[in-house]
C-alpha positions in Angstrom: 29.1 0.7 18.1 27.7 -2.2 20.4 24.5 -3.0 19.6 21.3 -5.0 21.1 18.9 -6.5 18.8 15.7 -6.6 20.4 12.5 -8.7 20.4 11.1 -6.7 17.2 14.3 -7.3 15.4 15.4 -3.6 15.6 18.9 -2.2 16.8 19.3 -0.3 20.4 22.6 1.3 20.5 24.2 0.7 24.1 27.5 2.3 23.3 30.7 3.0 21.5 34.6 1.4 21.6 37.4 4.0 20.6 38.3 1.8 17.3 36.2 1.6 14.2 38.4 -0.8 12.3 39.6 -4.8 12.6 38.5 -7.1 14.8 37.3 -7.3 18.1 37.3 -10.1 20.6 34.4 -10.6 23.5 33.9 -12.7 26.7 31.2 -12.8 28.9 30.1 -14.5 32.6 26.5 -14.0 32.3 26.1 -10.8 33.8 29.5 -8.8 32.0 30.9 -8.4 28.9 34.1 -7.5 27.9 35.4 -6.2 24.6 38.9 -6.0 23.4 39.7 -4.2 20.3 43.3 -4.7 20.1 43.7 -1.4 21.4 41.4 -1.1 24.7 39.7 -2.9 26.9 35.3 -2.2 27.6 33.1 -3.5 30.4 29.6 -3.3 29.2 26.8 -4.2 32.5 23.4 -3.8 32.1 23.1 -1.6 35.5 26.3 0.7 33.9 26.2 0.3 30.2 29.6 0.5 28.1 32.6 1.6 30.1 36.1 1.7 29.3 38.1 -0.8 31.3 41.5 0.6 33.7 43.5 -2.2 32.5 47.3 -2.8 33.9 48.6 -3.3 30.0 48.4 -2.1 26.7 47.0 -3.8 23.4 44.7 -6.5 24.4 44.7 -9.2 21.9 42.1 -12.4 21.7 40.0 -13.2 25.1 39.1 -16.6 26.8 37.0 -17.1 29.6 37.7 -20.2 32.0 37.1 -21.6 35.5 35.7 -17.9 36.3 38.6 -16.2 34.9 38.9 -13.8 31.7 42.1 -13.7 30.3 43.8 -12.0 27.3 47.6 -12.2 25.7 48.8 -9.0 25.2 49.8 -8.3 21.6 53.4 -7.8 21.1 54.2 -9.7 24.0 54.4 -13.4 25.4 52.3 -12.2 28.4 48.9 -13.2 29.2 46.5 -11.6 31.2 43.8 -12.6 33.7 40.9 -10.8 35.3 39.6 -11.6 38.9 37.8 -14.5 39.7 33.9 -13.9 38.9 34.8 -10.3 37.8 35.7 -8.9 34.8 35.8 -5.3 35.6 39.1 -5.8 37.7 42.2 -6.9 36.0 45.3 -6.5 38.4 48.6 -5.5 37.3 50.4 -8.8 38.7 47.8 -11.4 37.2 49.6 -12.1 34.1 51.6 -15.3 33.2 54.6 -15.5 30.4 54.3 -17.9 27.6 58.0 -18.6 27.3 58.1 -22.0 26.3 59.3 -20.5 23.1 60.5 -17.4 21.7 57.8 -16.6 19.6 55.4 -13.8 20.7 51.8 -14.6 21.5 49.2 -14.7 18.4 45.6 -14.9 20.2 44.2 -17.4 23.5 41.1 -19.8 23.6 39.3 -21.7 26.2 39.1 -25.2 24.8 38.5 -28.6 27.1 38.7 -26.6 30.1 42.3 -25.3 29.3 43.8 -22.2 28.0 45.4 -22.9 24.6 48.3 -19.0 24.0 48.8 -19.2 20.6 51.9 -17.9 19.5 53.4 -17.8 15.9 55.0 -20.5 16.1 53.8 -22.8 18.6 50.9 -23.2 20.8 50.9 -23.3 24.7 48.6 -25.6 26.7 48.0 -23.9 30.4 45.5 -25.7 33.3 44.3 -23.8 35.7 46.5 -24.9 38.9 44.9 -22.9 42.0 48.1 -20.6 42.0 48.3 -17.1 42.8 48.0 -14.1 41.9 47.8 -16.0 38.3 46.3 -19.3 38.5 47.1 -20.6 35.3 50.3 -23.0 34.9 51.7 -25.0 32.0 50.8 -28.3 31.4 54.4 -30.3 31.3 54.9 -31.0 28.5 52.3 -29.1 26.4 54.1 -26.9 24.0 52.7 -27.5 20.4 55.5 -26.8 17.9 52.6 -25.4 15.2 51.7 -21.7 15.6 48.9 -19.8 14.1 49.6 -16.8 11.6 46.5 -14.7 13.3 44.0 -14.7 15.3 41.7 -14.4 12.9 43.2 -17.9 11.4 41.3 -19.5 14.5 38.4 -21.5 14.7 36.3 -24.0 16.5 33.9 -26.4 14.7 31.7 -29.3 16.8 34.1 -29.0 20.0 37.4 -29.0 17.5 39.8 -26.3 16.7 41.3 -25.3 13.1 43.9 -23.0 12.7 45.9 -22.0 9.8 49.7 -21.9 11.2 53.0 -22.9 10.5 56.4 -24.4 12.2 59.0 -22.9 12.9 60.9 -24.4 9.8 58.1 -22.3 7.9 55.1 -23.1 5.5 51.5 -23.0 5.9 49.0 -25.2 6.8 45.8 -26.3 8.5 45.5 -27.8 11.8 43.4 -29.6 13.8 
């Protein structure tokens, strides 16, 4: 269930997602929120409340937002997804960009430093946002870190700098910074 807490501290339920287990991933640009839950996609405005999204793929992972643009990797896949500039109730089906610097399949995506970091599960992809269409994301030459992450729940940012618990491709586990 999505919730608002109000100014008196209590709970007003706005709505419910079609999963009640694991964990969900959310972006917003200040007037819509979207929630991914590994399964679906939701749209929640305050004009039309909690909606669920017509997305072009299946299993949205971990969200970023960026330059305007939400974008999710798709679990399962080395494909990353992007919504339309200023709008994240329309995702199209040809606004995706493959991570394919390596084999490995995509783990979860952040914004960080004005980039879009795809972790995968063995390495990390940096992407800049390039002007390109339909997907305006590109690679940054040069940018594949050879240190995945293990989940996307393994990932997190403290004072501008990310940790994640990964590992090479030789194996083993570790934290990164």
């Amino acid at each position: 269930t999505l919730n608002a807490t109000v100014v008196n501290s209590s709970l007003t339920s706005l709505g419910t997602i079609g999963t009640n287990v694991g964990p969900v991933s959310m972006i917003t640009n200040g007037t819509q929120l979207n929630i991914f839950d590994g399964v679906s996609g939701y749209l929640y405005t305050v004009s039309g409340g909690l909606s669920a999204l017509s997305l072009p793929f299946a299993n949205p992972g971990v969200a970023g937002y960026q330059d305007g643009f939400g974008f999710v990797n798709q679990i399962g896949t080395q494909n990353v997804y992007q919504s339309n500039a200023n709008d994240l109730s329309t995702w199209q089906t040809l606004a995706f960009g493959v991570a394919n610097g390596r084999q490995d399949l995509t783990v979860a995506t952040a914004a960080f430093h004005r980039e879009m970091w795809i972790f995968k599960q063995t390495s990390i992809e940096v992407w800049d946002n390039a002007g390109l269409t339909p997907f305006p994301f590109a690679k940054a030459t040069a940018m594949t870190i050879k240190v995945g992450a293990v989940s996307a729940d393994a990932i997190a940012e403290i004072s501008d700098t990310k940790f994640w618990a990964g590992s090479t491709p030789q194996g083993g586990l570790s934290v990164f910074q």
